[in-house]
Backbone as numpy.savetxt, mean C-alpha at the origin, in Angstrom:
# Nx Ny Nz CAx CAy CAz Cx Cy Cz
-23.52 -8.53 4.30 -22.88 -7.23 4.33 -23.97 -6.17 4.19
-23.65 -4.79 4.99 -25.04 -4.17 4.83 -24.41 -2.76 4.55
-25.42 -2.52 4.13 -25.00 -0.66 3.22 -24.07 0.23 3.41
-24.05 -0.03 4.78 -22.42 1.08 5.23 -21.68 0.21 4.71
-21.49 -0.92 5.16 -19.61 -1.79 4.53 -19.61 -1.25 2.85
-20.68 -1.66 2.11 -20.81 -1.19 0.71 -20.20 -0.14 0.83
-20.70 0.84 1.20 -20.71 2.30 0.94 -18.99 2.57 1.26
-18.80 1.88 2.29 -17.31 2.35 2.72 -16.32 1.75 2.14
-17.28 0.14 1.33 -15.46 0.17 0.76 -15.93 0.22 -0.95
-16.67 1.13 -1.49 -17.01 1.92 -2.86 -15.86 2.66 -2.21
-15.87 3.52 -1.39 -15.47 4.57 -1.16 -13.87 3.95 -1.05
-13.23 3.53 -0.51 -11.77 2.91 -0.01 -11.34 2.90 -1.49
-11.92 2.22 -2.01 -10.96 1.46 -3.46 -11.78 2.51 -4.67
-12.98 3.43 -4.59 -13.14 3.77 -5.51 -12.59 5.72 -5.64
-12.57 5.74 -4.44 -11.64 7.72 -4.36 -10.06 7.57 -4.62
-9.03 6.32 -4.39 -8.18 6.62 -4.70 -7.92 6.20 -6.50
-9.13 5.39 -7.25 -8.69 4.97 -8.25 -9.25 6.42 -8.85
-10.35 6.73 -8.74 -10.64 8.25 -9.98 -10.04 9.05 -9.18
-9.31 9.47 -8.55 -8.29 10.62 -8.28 -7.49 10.43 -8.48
-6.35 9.13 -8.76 -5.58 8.45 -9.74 -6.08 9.28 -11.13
-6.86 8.46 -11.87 -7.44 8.95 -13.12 -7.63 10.28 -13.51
-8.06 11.55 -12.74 -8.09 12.80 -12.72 -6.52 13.28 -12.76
-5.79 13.08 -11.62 -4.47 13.20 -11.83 -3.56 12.92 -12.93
-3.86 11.46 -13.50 -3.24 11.17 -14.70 -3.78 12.40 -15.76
-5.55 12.16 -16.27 -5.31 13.03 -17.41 -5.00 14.67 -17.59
-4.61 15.23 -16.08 -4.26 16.85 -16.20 -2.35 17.15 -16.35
-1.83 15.41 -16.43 -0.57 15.90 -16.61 -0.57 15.81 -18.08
0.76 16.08 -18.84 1.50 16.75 -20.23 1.87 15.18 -20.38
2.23 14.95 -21.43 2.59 13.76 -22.63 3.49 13.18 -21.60
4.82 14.26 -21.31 5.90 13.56 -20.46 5.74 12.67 -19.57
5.01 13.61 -18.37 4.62 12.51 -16.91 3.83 11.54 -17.25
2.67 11.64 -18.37 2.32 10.11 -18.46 2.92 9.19 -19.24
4.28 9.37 -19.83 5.28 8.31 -20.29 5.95 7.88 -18.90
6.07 8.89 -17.96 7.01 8.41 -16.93 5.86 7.69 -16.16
4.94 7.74 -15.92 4.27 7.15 -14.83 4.04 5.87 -15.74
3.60 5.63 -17.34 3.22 4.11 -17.96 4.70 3.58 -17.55
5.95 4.22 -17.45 7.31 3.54 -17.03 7.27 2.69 -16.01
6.99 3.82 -15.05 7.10 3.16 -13.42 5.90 2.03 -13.52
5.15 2.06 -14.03 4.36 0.78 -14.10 4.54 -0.21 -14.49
5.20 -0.28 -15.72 5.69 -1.31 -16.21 6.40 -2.31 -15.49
7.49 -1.14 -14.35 8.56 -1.90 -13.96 8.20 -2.75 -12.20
8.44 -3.96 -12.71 7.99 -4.82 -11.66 8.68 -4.12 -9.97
9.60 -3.53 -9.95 9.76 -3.01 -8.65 9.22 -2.12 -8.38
8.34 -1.32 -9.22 7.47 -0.33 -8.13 6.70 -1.04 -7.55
5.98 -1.93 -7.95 4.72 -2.96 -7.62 5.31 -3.06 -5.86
6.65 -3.54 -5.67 7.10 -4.48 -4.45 7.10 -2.94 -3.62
7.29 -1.86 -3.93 7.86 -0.78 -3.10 6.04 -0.24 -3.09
5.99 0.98 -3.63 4.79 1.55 -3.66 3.23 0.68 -4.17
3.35 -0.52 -4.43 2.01 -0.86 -4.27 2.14 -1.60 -3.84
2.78 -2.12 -3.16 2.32 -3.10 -1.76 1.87 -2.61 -0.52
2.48 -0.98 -0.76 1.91 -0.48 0.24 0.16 0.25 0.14
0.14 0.21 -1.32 -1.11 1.08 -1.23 -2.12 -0.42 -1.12
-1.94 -1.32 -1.71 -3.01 -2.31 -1.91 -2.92 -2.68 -0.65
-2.10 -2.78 0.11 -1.64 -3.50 1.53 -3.02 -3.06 2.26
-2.97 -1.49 2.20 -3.72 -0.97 3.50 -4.88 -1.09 2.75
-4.97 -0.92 1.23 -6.83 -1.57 0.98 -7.40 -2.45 1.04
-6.37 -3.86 1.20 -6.89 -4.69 1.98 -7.22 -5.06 2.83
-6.02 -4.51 3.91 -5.94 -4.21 5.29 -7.34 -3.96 6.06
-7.78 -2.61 5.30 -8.95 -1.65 5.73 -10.28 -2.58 5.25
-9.84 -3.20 4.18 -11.18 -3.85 3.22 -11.62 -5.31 4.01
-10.39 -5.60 4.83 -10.48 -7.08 5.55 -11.26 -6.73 6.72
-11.25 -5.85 7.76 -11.84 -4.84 8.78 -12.93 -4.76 8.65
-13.25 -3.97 7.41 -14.88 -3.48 6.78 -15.97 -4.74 6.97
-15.57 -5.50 6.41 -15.80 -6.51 6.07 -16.18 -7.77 7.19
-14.93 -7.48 7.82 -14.94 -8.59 9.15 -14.17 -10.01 8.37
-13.63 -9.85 7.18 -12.80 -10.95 6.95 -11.45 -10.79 7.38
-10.98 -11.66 8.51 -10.03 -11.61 8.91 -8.75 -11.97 7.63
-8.79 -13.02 6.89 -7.96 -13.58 6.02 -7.36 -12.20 4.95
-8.70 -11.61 4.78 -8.01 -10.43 4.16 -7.37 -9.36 4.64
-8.02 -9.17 6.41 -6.99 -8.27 6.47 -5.74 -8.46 6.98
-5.31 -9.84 7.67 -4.00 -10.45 7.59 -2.91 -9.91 6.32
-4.38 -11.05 5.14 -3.41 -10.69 4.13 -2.50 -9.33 3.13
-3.54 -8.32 3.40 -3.37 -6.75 3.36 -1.90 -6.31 4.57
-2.18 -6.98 5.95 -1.24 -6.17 6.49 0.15 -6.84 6.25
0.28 -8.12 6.11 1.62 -8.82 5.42 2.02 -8.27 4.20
1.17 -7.62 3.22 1.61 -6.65 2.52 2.05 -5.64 2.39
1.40 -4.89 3.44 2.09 -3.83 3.94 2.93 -3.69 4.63
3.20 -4.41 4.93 5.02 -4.69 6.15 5.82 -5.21 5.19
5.77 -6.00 3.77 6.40 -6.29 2.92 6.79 -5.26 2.00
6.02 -4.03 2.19 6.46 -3.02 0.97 7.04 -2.04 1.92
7.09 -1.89 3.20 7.33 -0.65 3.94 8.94 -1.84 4.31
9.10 -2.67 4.34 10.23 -2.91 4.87 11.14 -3.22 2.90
10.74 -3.57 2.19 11.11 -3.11 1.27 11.47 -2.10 0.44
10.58 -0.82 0.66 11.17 0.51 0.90 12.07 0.83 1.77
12.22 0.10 3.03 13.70 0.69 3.55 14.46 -0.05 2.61
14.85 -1.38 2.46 15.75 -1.65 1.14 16.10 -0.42 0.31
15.25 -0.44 -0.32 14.95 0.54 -1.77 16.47 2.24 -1.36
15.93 2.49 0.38 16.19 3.50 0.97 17.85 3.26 0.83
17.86 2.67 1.06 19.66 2.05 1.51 20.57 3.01 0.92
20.50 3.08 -0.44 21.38 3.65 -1.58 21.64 5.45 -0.41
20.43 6.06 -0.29 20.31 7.17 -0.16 20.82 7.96 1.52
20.17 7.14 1.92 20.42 6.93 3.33 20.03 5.90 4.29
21.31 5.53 5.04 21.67 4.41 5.79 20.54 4.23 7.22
20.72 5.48 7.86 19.78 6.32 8.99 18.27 5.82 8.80
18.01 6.57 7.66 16.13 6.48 7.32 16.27 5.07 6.52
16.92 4.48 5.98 16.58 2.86 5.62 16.35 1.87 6.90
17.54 1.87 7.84 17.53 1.24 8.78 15.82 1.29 9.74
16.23 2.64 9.76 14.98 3.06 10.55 13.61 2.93 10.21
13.58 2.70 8.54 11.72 2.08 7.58 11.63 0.90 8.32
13.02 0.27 8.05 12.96 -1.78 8.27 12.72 -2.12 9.58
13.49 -1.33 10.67 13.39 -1.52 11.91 11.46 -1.33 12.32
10.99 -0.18 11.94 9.74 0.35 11.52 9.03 -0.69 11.17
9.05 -1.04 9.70 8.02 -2.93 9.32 8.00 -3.73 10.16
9.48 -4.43 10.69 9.39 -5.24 11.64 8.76 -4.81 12.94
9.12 -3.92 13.40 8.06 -3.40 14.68 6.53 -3.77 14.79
6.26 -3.02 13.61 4.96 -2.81 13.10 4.29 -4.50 13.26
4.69 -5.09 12.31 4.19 -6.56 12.10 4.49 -7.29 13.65
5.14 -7.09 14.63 5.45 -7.53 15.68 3.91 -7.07 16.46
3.62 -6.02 16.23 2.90 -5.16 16.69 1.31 -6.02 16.90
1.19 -5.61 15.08 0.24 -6.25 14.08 0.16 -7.80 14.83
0.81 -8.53 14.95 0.99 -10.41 15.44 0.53 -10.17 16.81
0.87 -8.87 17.86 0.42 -9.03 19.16 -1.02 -8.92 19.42
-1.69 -7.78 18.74 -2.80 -7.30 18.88 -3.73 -8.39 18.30
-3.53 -9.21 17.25 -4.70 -9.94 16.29 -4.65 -11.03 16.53
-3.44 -11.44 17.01 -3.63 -12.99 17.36 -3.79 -13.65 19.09
């Protein structure tokens, strides 16, 4: 691996974790009880971080030239974006249908181009 891949994936996995961290310590007592909440609870993991880890693997498998990872990144990410339409259901029928229809596309997509 040579200095750019370094450099680019410091950069991938290390700007969204300290801008995470900056963000956390400028909120009030409240939002960081609500955000240690949402962490706790095993369904954010399936909704919103499957999608964020998805694409850092995704991107990190690319960088890299390891295919296995970025398979495994984009099966993640079609697992949390079609799980967010789930999630969607309650709210609206329209934009749920339309996330899931969306993942599956996507990964159809994803299976044509890579394999």
């Amino acid at each position: 691996m040579d200095a750019v891949q370094i450099v680019f994936l410091v950069l991938l996995w290390g700007v969204p974790i300290v801008r995470f961290i900056q963000m956390y310590r400028k909120m009030n007592e409240e939002e960081q009880a609500e955000i240690k909440a949402s962490l706790k609870n095993p369904l954010y993991y399936l909704d919103d971080g499957f999608r964020y880890i998805g694409f850092a693997l995704m991107f990190s498998g690319m960088i890299t030239f390891i295919p296995i990872i970025q398979h495994i990144g984009a099966s993640i990410l079609f697992i949390g974006w079609f799980y967010g339409g789930l999630d969607l259901l309650d709210k609206s029928v329209k934009q749920s249908v339309g996330l899931m229809s969306f993942a599956v596309l996507m990964a159809g997509v994803y299976y044509l181009i890579w394999t």
